[in-house]
N, C-alpha and C positions, 0 to 999 in steps of 0.2 A: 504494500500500500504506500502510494507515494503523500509525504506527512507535509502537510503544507504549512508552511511558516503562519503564527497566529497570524501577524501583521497581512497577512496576504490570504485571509480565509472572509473580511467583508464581503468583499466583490463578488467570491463564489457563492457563499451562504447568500446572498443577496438573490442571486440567480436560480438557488437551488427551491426558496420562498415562490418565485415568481412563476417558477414552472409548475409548483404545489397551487398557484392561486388559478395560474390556468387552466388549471386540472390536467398535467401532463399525469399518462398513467402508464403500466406498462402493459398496453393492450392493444399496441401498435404506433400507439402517439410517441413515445418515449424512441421506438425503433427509426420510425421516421426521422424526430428530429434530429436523431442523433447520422440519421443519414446525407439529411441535406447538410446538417453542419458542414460533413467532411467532403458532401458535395461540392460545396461552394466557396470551402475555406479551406481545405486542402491542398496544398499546392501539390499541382501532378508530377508524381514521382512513385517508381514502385517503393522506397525505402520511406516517403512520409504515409504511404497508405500504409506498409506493413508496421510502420509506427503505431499508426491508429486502431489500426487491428489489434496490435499489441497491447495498448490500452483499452479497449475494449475488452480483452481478454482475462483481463488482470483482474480491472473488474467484475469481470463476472466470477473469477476464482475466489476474491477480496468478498464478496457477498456470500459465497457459499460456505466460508470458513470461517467470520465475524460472526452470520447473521439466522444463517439456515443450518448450519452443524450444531449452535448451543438448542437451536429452536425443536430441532430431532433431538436435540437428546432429552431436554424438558419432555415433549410428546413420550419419549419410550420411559421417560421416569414416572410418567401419571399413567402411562397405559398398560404399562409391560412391554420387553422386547418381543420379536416375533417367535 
């Protein structure tokens, strides 16, 4: 997880509100934007797309290991494992 200097987390947290007030969700809204971002803001290269790939990817491992492995395991402590 890349840790962002507090000094430098307004800006994002600011954006991260504003997508929550938009109702960005993850049920394709979330996909999109994150497609045109790198549509339009990308600069064309195979090594900044596979950047962004990259970050996406992390992502997605960053959530599954934070967010969704404590969330299994709460579940398997109230329910039983299988």
């Amino acid at each position: 997880m890349p840790y962002i200097k507090q000094e430098d987390r307004p800006k994002l947290d600011q954006l991260v509100e504003q997508m929550k007030e938009a109702g960005i969700a993850a049920n394709g809204d979330l996909n999109y934007l994150l497609y045109a971002f790198c549509k339009r803001h990308v600069s064309p290269s195979y090594n900044n797309y596979k950047n962004f790939i990259g970050e996406l990817n992390q992502c997605a491992t960053e959530i599954e290991r934070r967010i969704l492995a404590p969330y299994e395991d709460e579940k398997m402590r109230e329910n039983g494992d299988v």
